[in-house]
N, C-alpha and C positions, 0 to 999 in steps of 0.2 A: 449686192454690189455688181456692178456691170465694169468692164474691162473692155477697152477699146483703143484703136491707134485713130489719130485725128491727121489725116494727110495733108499733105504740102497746101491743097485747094480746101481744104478747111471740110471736109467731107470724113464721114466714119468710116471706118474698115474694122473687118473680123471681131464684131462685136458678139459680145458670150457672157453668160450670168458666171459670176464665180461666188457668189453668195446669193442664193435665192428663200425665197418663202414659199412657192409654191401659188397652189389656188389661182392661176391667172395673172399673176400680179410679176412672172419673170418675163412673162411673153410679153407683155404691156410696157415695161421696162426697155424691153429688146426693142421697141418698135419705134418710143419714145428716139430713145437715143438715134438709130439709125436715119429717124426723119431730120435730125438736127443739124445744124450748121455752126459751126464755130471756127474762129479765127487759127490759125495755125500758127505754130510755134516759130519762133526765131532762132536763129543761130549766127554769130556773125554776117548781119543784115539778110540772110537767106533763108526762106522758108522748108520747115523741116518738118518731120512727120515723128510725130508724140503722143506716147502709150498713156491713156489716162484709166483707173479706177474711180468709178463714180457710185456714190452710195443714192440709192431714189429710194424714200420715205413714201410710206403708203398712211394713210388717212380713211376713216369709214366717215362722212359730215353725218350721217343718220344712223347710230348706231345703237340705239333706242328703240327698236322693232321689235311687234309681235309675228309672229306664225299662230294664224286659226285651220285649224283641222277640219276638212269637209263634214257636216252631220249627216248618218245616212238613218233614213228610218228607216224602219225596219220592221215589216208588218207581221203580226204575231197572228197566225192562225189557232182557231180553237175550234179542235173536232167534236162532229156533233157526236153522240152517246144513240148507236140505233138497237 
């Protein structure tokens, strides 16, 4: 969950994870939001500036993956008998 105020010009301010997962996915979050635009709040016909919590859902579309391990060979010496 990310926590943010949306001001008067419809622009983010002091945006901060207050529910993260980790791995990349709060930073990516943080970055989403602050590029974003949105309409700003009304109050008796005057634009005001309003604290939102926003929950951003993470997805893997390919989650169905292998990892293969490098083969190394490995040459076996055999001493000759003098």
């Amino acid at each position: 969950t990310v926590q943010f105020i949306v001001n008067e010009q419809g622009n983010v301010e002091n945006a901060k994870v207050v529910r993260g997962i980790g791995g990349g996915a709060d930073e990516e979050a943080l970055r989403v939001v602050r590029q974003a635009q949105f309409t700003p709040g009304m109050q008796r016909g005057r634009t005001v500036r309003v604290q939102y919590a926003l929950s951003i859902n993470f997805s893997l579309e390919n989650s169905d993956f292998t990892t293969s391990t490098p083969e190394t060979e490995v040459e076996k010496s055999q001493g000759s008998g003098l």
